[in-house]
FINU-178491 format. One record per atom (N, C-alpha, C): residue in one letter; x, y, z. Coordinates in steps of 0.1 Angstrom, whole numbers, plus 5000, padded with zeros to 4 digits. Layout:
BEGIN
AXYZ
...
//
This chain:
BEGIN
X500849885000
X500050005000
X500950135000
X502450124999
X502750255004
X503550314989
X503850424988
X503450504974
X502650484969
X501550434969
X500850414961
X499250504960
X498250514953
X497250584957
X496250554965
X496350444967
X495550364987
X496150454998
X497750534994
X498350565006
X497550685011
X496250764999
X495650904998
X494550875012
X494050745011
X493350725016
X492650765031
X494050735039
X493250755055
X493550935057
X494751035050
X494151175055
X493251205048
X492551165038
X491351215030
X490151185040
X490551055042
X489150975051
X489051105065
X490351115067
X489951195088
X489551325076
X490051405069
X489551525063
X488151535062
X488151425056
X486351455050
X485651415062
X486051315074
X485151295083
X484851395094
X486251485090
X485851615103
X484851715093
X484851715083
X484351835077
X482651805079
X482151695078
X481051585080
X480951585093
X481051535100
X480951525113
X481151635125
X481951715122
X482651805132
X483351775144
X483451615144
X484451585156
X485751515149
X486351605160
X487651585150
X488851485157
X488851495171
X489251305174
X488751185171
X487351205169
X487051055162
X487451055145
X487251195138
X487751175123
X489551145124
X490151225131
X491751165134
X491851025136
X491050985146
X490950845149
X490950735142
X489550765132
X489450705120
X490550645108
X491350775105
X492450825099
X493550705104
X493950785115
X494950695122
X494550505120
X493750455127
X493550365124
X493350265111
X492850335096
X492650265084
X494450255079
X494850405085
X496650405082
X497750315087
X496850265096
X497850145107
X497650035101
X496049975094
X495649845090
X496449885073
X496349995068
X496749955056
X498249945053
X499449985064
X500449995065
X500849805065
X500249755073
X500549655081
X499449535072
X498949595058
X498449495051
X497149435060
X496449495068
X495249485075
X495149325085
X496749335090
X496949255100
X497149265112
X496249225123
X495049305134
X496349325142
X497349205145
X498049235154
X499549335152
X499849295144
X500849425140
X500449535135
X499049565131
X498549695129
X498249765147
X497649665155
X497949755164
X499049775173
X500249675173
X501249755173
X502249865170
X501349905156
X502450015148
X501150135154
X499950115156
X499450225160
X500050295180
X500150125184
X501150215199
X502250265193
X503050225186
X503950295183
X503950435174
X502950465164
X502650625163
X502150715175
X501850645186
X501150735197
X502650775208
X503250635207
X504650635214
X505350735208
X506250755194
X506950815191
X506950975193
X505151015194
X505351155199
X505551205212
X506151095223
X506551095236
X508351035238
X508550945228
X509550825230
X509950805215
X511050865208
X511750865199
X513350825201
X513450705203
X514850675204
X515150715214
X514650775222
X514950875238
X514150975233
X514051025246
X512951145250
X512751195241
X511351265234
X511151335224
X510651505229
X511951615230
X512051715234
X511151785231
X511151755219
X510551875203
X508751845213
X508151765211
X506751725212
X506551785223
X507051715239
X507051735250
X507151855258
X507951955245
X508152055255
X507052185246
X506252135237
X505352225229
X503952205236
X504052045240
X503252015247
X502652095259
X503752105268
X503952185283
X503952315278
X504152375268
X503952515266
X502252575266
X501852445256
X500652495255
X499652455270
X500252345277
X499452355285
X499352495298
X500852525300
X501052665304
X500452765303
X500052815288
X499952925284
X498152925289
X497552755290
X496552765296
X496652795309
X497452805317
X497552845332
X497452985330
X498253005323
X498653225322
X497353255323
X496653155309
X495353285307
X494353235321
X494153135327
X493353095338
X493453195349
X495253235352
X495553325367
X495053515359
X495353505347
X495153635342
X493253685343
X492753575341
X491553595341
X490553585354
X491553505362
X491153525378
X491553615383
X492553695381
X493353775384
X492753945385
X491553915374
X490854035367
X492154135359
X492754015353
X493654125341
X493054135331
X492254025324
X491654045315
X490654145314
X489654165329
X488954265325
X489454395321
X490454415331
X491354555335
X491454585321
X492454505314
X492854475298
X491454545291
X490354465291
X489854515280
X489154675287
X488754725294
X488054855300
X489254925296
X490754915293
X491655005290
X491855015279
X491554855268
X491454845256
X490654965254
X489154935256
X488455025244
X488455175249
X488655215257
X489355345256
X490355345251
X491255315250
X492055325232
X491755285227
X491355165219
X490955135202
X489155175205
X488955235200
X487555265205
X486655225191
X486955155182
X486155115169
X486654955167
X485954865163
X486054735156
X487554725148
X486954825139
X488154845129
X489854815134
X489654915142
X490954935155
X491354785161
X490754715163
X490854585171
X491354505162
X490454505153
X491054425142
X492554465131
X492354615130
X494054585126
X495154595133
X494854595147
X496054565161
X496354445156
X495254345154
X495754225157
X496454165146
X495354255134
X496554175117
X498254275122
X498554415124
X499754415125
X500754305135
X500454325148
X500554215159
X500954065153
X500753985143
X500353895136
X501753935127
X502054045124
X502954065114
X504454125120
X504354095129
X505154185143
X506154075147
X504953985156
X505753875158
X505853825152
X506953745140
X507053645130
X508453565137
X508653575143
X509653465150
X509353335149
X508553265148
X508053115149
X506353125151
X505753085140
X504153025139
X503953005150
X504252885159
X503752855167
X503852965178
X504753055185
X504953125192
X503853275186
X503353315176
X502553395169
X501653335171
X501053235169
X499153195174
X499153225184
X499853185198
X499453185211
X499753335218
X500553405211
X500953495220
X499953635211
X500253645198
X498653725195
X497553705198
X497053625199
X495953525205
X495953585219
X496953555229
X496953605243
X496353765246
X497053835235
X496953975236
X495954055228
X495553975216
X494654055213
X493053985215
X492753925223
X491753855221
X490553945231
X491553985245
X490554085254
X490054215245
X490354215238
X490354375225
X489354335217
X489354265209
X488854195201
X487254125205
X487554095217
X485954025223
X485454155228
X486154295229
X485354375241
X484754435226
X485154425213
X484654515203
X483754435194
X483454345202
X482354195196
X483254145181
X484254125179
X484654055169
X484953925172
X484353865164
X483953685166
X485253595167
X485153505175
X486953435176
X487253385163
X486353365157
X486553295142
X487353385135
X486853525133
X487753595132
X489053625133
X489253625149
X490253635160
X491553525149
X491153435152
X491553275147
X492353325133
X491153375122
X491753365109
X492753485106
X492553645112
X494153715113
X495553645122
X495053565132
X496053495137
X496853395125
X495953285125
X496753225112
X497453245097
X496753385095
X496653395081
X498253485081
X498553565092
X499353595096
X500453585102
X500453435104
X501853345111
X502653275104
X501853195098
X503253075085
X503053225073
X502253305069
X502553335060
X504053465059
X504153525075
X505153615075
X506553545077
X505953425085
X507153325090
X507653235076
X506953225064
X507953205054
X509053285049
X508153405050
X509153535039
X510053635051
X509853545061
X510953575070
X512353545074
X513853615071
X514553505071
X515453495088
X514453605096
X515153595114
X513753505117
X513553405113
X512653335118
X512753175119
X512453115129
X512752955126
X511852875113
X511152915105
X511052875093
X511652935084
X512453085085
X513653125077
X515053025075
X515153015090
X516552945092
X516452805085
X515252685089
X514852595085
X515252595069
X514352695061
X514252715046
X515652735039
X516152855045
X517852895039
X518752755039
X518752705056
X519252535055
X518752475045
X517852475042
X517552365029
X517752375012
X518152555014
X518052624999
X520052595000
X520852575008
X522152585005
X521952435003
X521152335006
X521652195004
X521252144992
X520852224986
X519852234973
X520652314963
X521452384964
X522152494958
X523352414954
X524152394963
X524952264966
X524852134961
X523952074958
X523451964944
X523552024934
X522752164930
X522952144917
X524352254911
X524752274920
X526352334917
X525552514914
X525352554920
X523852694923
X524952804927
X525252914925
X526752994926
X526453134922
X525353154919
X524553314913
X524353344922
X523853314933
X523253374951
X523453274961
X523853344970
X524153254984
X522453184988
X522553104998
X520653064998
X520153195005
X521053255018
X519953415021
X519453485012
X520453515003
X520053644990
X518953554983
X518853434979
X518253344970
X516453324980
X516653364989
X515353325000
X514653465001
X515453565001
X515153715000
X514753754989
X514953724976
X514353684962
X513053634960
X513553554968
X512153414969
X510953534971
X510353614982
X509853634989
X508853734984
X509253834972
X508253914965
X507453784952
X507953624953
X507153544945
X506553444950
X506453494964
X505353404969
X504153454970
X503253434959
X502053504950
X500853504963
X500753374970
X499753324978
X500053434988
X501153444996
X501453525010
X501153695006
X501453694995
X501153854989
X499253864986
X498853754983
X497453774987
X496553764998
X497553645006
X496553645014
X496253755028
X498053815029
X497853935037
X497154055028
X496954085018
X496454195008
X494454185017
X494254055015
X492954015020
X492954035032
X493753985048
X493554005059
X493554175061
X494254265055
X494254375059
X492854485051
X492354375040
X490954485038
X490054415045
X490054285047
X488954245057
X489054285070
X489554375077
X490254385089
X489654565086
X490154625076
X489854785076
X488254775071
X487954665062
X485854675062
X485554595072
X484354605066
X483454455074
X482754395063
X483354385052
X483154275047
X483754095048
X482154005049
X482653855048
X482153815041
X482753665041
X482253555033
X481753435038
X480353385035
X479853275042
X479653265058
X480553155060
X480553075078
X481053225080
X482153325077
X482653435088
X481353545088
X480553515078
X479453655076
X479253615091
X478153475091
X477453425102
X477953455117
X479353405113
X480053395124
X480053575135
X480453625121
X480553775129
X479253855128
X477953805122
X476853885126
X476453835143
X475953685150
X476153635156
X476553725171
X477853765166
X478753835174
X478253955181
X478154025167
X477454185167
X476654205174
X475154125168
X473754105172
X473554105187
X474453955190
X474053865204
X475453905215
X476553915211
X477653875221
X478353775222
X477553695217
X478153545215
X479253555204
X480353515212
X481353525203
X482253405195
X481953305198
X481453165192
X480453095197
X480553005193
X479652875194
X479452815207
X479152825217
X480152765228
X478952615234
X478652545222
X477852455225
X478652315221
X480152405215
X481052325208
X482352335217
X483552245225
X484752255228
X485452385224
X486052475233
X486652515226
X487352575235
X489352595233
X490452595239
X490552705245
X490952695256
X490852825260
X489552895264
X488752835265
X487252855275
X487452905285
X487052965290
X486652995308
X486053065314
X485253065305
X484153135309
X483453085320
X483053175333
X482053105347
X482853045353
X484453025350
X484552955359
X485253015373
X485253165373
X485853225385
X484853355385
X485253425400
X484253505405
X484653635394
X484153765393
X483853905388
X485153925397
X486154005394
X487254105400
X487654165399
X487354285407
X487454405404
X488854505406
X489354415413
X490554475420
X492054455405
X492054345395
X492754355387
X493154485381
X494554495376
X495054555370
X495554505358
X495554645351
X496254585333
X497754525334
X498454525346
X500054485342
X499554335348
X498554285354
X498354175357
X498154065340
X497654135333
X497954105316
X498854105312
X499154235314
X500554255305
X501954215309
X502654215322
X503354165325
X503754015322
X502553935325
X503053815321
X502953765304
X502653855297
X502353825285
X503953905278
X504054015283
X505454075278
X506653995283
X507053875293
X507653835300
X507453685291
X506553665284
X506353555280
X507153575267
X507153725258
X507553725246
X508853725249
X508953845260
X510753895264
X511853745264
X511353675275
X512153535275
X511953435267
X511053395260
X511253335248
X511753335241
X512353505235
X512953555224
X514653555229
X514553565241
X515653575247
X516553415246
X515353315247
X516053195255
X516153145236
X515553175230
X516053195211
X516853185209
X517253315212
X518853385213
X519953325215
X519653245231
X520953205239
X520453065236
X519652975233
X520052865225
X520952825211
X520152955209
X521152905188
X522452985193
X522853065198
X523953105200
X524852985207
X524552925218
X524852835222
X525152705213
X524352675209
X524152535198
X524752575187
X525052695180
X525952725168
X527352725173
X528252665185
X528952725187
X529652865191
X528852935195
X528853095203
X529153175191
X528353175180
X528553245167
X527453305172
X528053465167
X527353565162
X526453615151
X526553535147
X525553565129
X524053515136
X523353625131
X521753635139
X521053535127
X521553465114
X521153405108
X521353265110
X522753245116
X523653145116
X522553105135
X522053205143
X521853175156
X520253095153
X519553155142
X518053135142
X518052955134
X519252935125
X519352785126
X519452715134
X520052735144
X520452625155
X519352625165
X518652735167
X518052785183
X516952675180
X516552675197
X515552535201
X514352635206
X513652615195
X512152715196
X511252585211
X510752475210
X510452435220
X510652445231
X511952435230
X512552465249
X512652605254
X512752695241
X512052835244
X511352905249
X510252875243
X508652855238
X508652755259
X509152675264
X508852595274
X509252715283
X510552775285
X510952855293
X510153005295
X510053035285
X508953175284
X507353135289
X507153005286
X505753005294
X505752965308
X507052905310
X506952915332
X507253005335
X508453095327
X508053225332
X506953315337
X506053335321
X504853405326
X504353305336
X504053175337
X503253095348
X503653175358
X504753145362
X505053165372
X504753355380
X505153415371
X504853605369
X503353585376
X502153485364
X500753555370
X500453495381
X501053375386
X500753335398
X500753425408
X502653455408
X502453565418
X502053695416
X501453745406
X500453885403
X498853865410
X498653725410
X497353705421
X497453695438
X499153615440
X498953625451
X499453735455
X499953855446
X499553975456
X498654025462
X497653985452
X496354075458
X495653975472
X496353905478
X495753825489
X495553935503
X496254035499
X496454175508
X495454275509
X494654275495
X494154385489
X492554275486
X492354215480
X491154155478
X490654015487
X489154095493
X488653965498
X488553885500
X488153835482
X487853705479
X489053635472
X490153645471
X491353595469
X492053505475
X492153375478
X492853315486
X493353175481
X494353135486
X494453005482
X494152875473
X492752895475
X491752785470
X491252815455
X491552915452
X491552935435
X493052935428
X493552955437
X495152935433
X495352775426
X494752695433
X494252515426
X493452505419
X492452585419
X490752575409
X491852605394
X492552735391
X493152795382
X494252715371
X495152665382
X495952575376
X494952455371
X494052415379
X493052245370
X492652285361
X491852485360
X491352505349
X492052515338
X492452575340
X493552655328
X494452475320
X494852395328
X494752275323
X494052215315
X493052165318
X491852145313
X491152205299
X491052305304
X491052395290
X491752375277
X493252335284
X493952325268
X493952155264
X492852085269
X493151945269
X492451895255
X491451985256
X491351955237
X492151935224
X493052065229
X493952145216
X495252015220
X495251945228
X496751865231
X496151745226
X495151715230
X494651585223
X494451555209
X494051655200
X494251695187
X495551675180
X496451755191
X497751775183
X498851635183
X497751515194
X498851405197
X498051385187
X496851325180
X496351275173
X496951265159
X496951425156
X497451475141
X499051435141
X499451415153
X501251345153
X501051245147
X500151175153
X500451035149
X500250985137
X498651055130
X498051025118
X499751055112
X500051195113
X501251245107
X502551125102
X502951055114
X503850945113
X503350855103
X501650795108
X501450675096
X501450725084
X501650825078
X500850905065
X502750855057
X503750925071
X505150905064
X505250745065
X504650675069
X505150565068
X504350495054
X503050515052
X502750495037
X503050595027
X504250695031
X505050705021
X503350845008
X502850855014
X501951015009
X502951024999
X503751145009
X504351264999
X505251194991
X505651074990
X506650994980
X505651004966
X504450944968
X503550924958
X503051034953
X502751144959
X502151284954
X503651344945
X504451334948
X505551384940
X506051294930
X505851174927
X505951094919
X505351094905
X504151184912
X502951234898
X503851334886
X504351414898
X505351534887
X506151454879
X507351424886
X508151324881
X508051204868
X507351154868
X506951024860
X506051084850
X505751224851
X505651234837
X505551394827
X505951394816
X506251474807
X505051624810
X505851694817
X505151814818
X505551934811
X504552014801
X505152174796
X505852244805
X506952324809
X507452424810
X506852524821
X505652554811
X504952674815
X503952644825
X503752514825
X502752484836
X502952424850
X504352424849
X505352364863
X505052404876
X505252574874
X505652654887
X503452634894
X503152654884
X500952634890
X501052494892
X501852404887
X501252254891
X501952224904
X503052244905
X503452244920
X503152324929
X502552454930
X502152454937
X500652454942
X500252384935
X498952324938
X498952164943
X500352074940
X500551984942
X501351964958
X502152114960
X502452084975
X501252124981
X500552234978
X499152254985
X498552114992
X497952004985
X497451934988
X498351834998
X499451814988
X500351755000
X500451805016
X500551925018
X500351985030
X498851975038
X498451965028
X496151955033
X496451805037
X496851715030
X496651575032
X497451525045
X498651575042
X499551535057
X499451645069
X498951765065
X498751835079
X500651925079
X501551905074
X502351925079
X503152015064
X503252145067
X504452245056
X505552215051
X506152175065
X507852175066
X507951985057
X507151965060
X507051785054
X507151815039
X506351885031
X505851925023
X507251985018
X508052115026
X508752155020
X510052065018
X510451945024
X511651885026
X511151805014
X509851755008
X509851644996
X510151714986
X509151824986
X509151884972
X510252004969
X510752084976
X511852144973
X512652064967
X513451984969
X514751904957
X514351844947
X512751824947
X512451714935
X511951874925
X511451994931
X510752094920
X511852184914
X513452144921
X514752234918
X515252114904
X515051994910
X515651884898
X515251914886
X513451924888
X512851944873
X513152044869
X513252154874
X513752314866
X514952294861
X515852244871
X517052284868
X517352214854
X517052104847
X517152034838
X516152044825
X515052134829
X514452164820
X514952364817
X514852444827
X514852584823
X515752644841
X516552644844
X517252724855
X516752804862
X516752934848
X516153024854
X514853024861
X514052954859
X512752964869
X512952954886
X514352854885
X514452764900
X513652844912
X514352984910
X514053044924
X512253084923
X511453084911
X509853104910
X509652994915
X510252884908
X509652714913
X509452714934
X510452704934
X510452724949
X509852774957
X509652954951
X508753014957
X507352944959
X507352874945
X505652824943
X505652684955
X506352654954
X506452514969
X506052554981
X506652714986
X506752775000
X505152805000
X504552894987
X503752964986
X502552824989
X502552694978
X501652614980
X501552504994
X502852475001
X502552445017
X502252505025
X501952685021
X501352755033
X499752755027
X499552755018
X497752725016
X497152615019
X498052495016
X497552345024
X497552365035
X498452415043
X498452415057
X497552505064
X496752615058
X496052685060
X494052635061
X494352535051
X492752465050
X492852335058
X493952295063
X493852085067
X493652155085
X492352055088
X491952075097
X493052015106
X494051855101
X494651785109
X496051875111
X496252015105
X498052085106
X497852145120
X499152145123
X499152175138
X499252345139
X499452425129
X499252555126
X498052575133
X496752515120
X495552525124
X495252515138
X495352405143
X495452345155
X495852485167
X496852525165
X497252625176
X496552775173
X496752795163
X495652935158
X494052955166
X493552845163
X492652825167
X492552805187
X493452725189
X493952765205
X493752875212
X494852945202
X495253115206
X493853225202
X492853205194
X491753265197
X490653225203
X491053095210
X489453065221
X488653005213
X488552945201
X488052895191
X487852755186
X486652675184
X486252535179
X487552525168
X488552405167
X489052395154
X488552375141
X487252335138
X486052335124
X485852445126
X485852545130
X484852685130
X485752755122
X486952745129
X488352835122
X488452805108
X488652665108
X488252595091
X488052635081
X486652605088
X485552645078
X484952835075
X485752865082
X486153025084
X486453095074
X487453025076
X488953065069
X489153045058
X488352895055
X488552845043
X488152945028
X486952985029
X487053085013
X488053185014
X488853285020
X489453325020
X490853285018
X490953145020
X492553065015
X492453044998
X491152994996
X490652934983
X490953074976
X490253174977
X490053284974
X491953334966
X492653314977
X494253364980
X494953284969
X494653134971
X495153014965
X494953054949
X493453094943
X493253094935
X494053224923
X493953334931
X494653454925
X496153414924
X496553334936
X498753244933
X498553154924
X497753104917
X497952984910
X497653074892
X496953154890
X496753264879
X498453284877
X498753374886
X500153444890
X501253344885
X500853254890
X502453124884
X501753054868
X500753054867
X500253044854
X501153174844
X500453254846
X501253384837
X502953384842
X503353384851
X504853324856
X505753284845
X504753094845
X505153024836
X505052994824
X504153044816
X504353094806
X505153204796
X505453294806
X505453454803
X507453454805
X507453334813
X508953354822
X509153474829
X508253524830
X508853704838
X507653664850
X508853734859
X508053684875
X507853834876
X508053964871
X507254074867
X505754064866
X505454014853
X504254014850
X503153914858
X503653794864
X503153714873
X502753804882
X503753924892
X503253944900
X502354074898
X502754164886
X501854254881
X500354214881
X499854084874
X498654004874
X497953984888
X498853914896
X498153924910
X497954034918
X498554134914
X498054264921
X497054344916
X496954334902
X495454364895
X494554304899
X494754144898
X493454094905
X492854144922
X493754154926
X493754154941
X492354354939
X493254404931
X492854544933
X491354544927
X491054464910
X490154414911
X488754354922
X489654244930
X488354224937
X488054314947
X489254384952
X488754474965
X487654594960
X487854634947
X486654714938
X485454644940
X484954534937
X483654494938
X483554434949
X484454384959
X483654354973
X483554474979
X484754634977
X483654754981
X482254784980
X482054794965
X481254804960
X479954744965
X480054644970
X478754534977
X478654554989
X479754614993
X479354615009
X478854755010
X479454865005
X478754945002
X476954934999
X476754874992
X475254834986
X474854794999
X475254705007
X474554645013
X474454725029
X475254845027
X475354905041
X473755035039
X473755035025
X472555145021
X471555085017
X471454945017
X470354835015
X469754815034
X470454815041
X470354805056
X469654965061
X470455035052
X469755215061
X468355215051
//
C-alpha cells in the first residue's frame, strides 16, 4: 500500500470525516487507524502494534522526544497564564483600558493583523501569544473568535515564510544551500536566493492583501458573515455549545481589583524570555556564533517556547497572590481551581495535536508525499505549467499530511531537479511556488498543527476556524495559482506578479462596492 494511491486514503478519510461530522478526534481516529491496518496489510496484530507505536513516538523517539513534550507543556502553560490572568481580573482591566483606546472594531482588528505581522519569530509562538493579547480587545469590540483565529493564522506561517530571522527562515535557507549545493547553484548564496524568493510568493502576497481589507471593512464570506453577525447581534462570540480551547468562561468570580500589568506583565515576559532563550539557545548550539542568521538555525524554539511560558506561569501566579492583601475573595483555594482549569482547558487542543502526530507518522510511513510527488516526476510536463502544478500539488500534499515543513523537505529537491534540467532560470519561482503552495495546504487541513494552535490562541472550535477561513485561502490560492500560470508561461515573475495585484485590486473594487450596497440596503 505504500506510494501508492490507497496511501491517499486514510488523511482524506479523517479530512472529509471532520468536515462531515465535526468531531475531529473521532475523524483523526478513524484516519489513524485505516493508516495502521493499511500499512500493516490489515493484519490486526501488528497493525495494532504500529498504532502504539505512532502514539509512542510522539512521547519516546529513540529517547525522549524534546521537540513534542516541551510544545506540549507550553501549551498547556499558556492555559494556566490565561486561567491566573482571568482570575486575576487582568483580563477585564485589559479590556475597560482596551476600548478606551481602540475605541472602533476596525481598531481591534488591525491591532491584531499588524501584531500577527510583528511577531513572526516562529508560527507557533505567533498563534498563542497574538491570540493572548489581542483577544481581550477583540471580544470587548464583539469580533467573533473565528475571526480572531483567521488574522491569527493567516498571519503566522505566511510572515514566517518570507521571514529569514525566523525559525522557518532558518529551517528554509538550511535547505536552499543543500539544494544549491546539488545542483552546483553559485548566482546567490541561499539568504540572498530566499530574500528573492519572497516578493514570488504570490499566495502570501494575497492572502495578507485580504486580511488587511477584511480587517479595515466588514466585509465576509459565508460561515465568517454568520460567524461575525452572531457576534454583533448577540455577544456570542462563538459557538460555545462546541469544545473550545481556552474557554473559561463562569469559571471564577467577577474581580474587580485587577489591574492591566496583571495581563501585560506576564504576556510581555512571555515574549521577552522566549525571544531571549531563542537567542541563547542557537547561539549556544551554533557554537557561540554571532551571525543572527547562523543563531535562528540552531536555536530550540520548543525549549523556548517551554521556558517563556513558566516564566509568565509563574509571573501570574504571583500577580494574584498579591492581591491576597488587597482582595477579599482571593485566597488560596482558586490558586488550585486555576491551575485544573487552565489545564483542562487546553486538553482538547493537546489531544488533537497528539492525534494529528500520529496520523502524521502513519501517512510517512505509507509514504503520501513519496507518491504525490511521483505524479510530477513520472511524467512529461510543459514548462509553462510547472511553477501552477506544483504549487497546487504541495498545497494538497500539505492539506493531506497536515504538515508544511514535510511538504517542503519532499518537494523542494524534487521541483529544483525538474527546473534545473528543463529551464534554470525559473528555480527560484519554482520554489517560491512550493513555499507559497504548503502554506495554503496548511491553511485549509483541519489535521495541521498550525490550524490546531491558531485556533487555541483565539478561544475557538478547530471546524469553525476551518470552515472560516476556508473561502478566503481558496480565494488567495486561486489568485497564486493565475500568478504562476502567467509566471510560467510568460517567464517574467514581473508580469506574474503584476497580474496578481490587478486581481487582488480588482476584487477589492467589487467587494467595496457590495458592501457598500448592502450597508445602504440596511439604512
Amino acid at each position: 500500500m505504500e506510494n501508492t494511491i490507497y496511501s491517499l486514503l486514510p488523511p482524506l478519510l479523517a479530512i472529509i470525516m471532520v468536515l462531515v461530522t465535526k468531531r475531529v478526534l473521532l475523524s483523526l481516529g478513524v484516519g489513524i487507524v485505516s493508516a495502521a491496518l493499511l500499512v500493516e496489510n490489515f493484519a490486526p496484530v501488528s497493525s495494532g502494534l504500529l498504532l502504539w507505536e505512532s502514539f509512542k513516538t510522539s512521547f519516546w523517539d529513540e529517547g525522549i522526544n524534546a521537540y513534542n513534550i516541551y510544545i506540549l507543556s507550553f501549551i498547556l502553560l499558556l492555559g494556566v497564564v490565561t486561567a491566573f490572568v482571568s482570575l486575576s481580573g487582568g483580563s477585564t482591566a485589559f479590556a475597560v483600558w482596551a476600548i478606551k483606546k481602540i475605541k472602533t472594531r476596525r481598531g481591534s482588528k488591525l491591532l491584531t493583523a499588524f501584531l500577527g505581522i510583528l511577531i513572526f519569530v516562529d508560527d507557533y509562538f505567533n498563534a498563542l501569544a497574538v491570540g493572548q493579547i489581542a483577544r481581550p480587545i477583540t471580544d470587548s469590540h464583539r469580533v467573533s473568535r473565528a475571526k480572531l483565529a483567521y488574522f491569527i493564522d493567516s498571519t503566522s506561517a505566511p510572515v514566517c515564510v518570507v521571514s529569514p530571522v525566523s525559525s522557518w527562515g532558518a529551517f528554509l535557507i538550511s535547505q536552499l544551500g543543500v539544494i544549491f549545493a546539488t545542483h552546483a547553484v553559485t548566482a546567490y548564496t541561499p539568504l540572498e536566493a530566499f530574500i528573492l524568493m519572497a516578493p514570488m510568493n504570490f499566495y502570501v502576497i494575497a492572502t495578507l492583501a485580504i486580511v488587511f481589507f477584511i480587517a479595515w471593512t466588514d466585509f465576509d464570506l459565508l460561515a465568517m458573515k454568520k460567524q461575525e453577525k452572531r457576534a454583533i447581534e448577540t455577544g456570542e462570540l462563538y459557538d460555545s455549545s462546541k469544545p473550545n480551547p481556552g474557554d473559561l468562561q463562569g469559571n471564577f468570580p467577577e474581580n474587580n481589583y485587577g489591574k492591566v500589568v496583571d495581563l501585560v506583565l506576564p504576556i510581555v515576559s512571555l515574549i521577552v524570555v522566549t525571544l531571549f532563550a531563542m537567542f541563547w539557545t542557537g547561539y549556544k548550539l551554533s557554537g557561540y556564533n554571532l551571525n543572527l542568521f547562523v543563531i535562528f538555525e540552531n536555536t530550540d524554539v520548543p525549549l523556548s517556547l517551554f521556558v517563556g511560558g513558566l516564566t509568565a506561569t509563574i509571573l501570574a501566579i504571583a500577580l494574584y497572590v498579591r492581591q491576597f492583601n488587597t482582595n477579599p475573595e482571593a485566597n488560596i483555594r482558586f490558586v488550585w481551581k486555576a491551575l485544573v482549569t487552565g489545564v483542562r482547558s487546553m486538553l482538547p487542543a493537546i489531544l488533537i495535536l497528539i492525534f494529528a502526530w500520529s496520523l502524521s507518522f502513519l501517512i510517512n510511513a505509507l509514504e503520501t508525499g513519496a507518491f504525490l510527488a511521483n505524479l510530477v516526476t513520472d511524467h512529461n510536463i510543459p514548462v509553462g505549467v510547472i511553477p501552477a502544478l506544483l504549487f497546487v500539488l504541495t498545497a494538497f500534499m500539505a492539506f493531506a499530511t497536515g504538515s508544511s515543513w514535510g511538504s517542503f523537505g519532499i518537494l523542494l529537491p524534487i521541483g529544483a531537479s525538474i527546473i534545473m534540467a528543463i529551464e534554470p532560470e525559473l528555480l527560484l519561482p519554482i520554489l517560491a511556488a512550493v513555499l507559497a503552495g504548503a502554506v495554503f495546504g496548511d491553511h485549509c487541513s483541519p489535521i495541521s498543527d498550525t490550524t490546531i494552535m491558531s485556533a487555541t490562541g483565539a478561544g475557538v472550535n478547530v471546524i469553525d476556524h476551518v470552515m472560516t477561513q476556508l473561502p478566503y485561502a481558496i480565494i488567495s490560492a486561486i489568485i497564486a495559482t493565475i500568478g504562476y500560470l502567467v509566471l510560467g508561461l510568460t517567464g517574467s515573475v514581473v508580469l506574474g506578479m503584476l497580474t496578481v495585484v490587478a486581481i487582488i485590486i480588482s476584487l477589492f473594487i467589487v467587494w467595496n462596492v457590495k458592501s457598500k450596497s448592502k450597508i445602504e440596503a440596511n439604512n
